[in-house]
N, C-alpha and C positions, 0 to 999 in steps of 0.2 A: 624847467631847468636849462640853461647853456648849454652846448656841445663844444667838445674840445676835438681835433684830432690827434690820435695816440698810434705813433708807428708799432706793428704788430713783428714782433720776432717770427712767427709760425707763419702770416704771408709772406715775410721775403724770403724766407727757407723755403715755402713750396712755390715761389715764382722762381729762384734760383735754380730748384733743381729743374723746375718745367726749360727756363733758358738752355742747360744744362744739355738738354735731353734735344733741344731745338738745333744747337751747337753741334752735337756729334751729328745729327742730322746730315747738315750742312755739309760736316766737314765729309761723313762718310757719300755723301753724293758726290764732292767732287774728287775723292779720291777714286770711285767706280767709276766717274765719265774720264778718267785721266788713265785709265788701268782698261777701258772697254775695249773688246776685242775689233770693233771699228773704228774709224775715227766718228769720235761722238759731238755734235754740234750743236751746242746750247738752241739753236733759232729754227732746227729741225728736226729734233730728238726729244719725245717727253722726259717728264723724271722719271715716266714708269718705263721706259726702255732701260732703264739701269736693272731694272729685275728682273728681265726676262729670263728666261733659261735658255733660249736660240737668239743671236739679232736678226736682224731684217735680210741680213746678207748670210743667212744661214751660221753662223762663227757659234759657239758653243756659249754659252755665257753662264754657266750654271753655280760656279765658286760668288759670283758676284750676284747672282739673284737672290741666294743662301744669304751673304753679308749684306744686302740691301733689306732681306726681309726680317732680321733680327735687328735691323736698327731702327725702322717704323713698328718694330713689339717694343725697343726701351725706348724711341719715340712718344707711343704710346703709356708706356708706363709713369713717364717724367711728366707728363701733363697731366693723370690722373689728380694729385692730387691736389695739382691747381683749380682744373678746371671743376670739380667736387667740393670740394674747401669752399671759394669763395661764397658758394651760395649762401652761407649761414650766415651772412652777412645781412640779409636782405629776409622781412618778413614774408613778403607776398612771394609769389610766383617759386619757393626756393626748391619743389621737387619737380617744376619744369626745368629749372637750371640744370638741373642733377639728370633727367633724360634727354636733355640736350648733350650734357657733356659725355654719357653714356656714348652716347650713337657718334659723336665724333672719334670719341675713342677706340671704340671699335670699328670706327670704319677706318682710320688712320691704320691700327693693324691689320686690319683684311686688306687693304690696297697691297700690304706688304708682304701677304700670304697668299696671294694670288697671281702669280704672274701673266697679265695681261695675255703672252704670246699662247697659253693652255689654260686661261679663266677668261676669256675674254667679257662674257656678259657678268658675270661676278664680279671681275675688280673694275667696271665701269659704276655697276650699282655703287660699292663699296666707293666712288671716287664722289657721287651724287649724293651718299650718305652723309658724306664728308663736307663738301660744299654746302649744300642748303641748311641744315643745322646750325654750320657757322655763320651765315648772313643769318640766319633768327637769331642765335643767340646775342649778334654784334646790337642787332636791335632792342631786344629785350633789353638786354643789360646798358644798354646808352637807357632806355626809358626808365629802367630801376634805380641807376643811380641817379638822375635828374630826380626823379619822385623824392629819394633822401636827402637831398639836397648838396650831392657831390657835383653835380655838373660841371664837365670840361670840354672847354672848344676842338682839344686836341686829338680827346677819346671822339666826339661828337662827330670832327672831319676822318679818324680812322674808321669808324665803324660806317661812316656814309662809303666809303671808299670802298670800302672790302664789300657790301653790299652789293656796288656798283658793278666792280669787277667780277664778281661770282656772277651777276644777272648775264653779264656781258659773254663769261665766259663759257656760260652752258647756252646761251644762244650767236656762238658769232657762226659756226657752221664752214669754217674752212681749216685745214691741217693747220697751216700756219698761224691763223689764229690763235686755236687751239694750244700749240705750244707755247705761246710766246707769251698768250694771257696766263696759262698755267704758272708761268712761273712769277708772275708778276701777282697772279693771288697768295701764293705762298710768302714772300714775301712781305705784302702788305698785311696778311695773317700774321705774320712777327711784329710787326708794325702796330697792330691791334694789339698784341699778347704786351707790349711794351708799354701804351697806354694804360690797360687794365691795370696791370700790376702797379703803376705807380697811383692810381686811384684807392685799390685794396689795399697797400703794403701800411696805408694810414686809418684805420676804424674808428667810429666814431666814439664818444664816450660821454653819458650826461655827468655833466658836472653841479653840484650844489651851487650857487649864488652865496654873498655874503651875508645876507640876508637869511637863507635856509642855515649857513651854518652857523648864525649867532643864537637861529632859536632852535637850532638844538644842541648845542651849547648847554644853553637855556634849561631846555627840557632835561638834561640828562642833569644839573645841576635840582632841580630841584626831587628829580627822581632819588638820585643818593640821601638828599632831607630824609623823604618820605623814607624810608629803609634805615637811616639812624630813627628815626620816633618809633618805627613800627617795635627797633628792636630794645626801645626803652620800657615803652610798655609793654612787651614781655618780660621785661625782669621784676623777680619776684621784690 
């Protein structure tokens, strides 16, 4: 049978709310580096100095570590149940999806409950949990949808990307790298999340041929005969 694609109400409501959740994100990062008790500078400041509880210049930061780590929990929350959802999409691999999405999700909140300047080895793991999970999953999920026969060029050069950059970024090995790739993966991780959705927000659906539904049609037409005869010859 043909396949049609059929926009899903229930993906673009859990990619909206994931945007959603990605948005306040955003917004609430640069309201903390606009509000930090330093002056805070994109090209020498991670995003995880917004949560500290002390800066590096000793200044208190504790009101904005609080508001940083309750927005990487609805962070966390809004992606849930994007990144859970889609997998039912897909036959094979869909409870690898599902401990993929687990482990990023919880590692997005733990980076958030952890303030780097008193978890230091904790909110590093929780930044690794984060990263490599997503370069698998960018993989997998480029190979699953290729398999169903959704492939796109756009998802194909985001997920090479976001790969690229996460290899890059756990090995460049100097501060400034460090930051500067940092934020350049989170971004292209939007960039990804903006592919997917527009791949999922459409499911596939078998459709009958003209042909299947003349013969049953067909069939149902002669099924009703058979049920007037049957109910002739029960009558007395």
């Amino acid at each position: 049978m043909p396949q049609v694609r059929v926009f899903s109400v229930a993906h673009f409501v859990c990619a909206l709310v994931a945007f959603v959740g990605i948005i306040q994100f955003l917004v609430t990062a640069f309201y903390l580096a606009t509000h930090y008790p330093e002056p805070y500078q994109w090209h020498l400041h991670f995003i995880s100095d917004l949560g500290r509880t002390v800066t590096q210049k000793e200044f208190d930061n504790t009101k904005n570590s609080r508001l940083f780590g309750i927005s990487c929990l609805v962070l966390g929350g809004a992606l849930l149940p994007f990144l859970w959802g889609y997998s039912n999409l897909f036959r094979r691999s869909r409870w690898f999806l599902r401990f993929l999405a687990i482990l990023i999700i919880g590692a997005l909140i733990g980076i958030g409950q952890t303030p780097y300047d008193q978890y230091y080895v904790l909110h590093h793991v929780f930044l690794v949990l984060w990263i490599a999970p997503m370069a698998i999953l960018a993989i997998t999920l480029t190979i699953l949808i290729w398999i169903e026969g959704g492939s796109s060029l756009i998802l194909l050069s985001m997920s090479g990307l976001l790969v690229a950059t996460s290899i890059i970024y756990l090995s460049i090995g100097s501060h400034s790298g460090y930051v500067i790739l940092q934020k350049i993966v989170v971004l292209v991780s939007v960039g990804w999340m903006v592919a997917v959705s527009s791949m999922i927000m459409f499911v596939w659906h078998w459709v009958p041929s003209d042909r299947q539904r003349a013969i049953a049609v067909e069939a149902d037409w002669y099924d009703r005969q058979l049920q007037k005869r049957q109910k002739r010859k029960m009558r007395p």
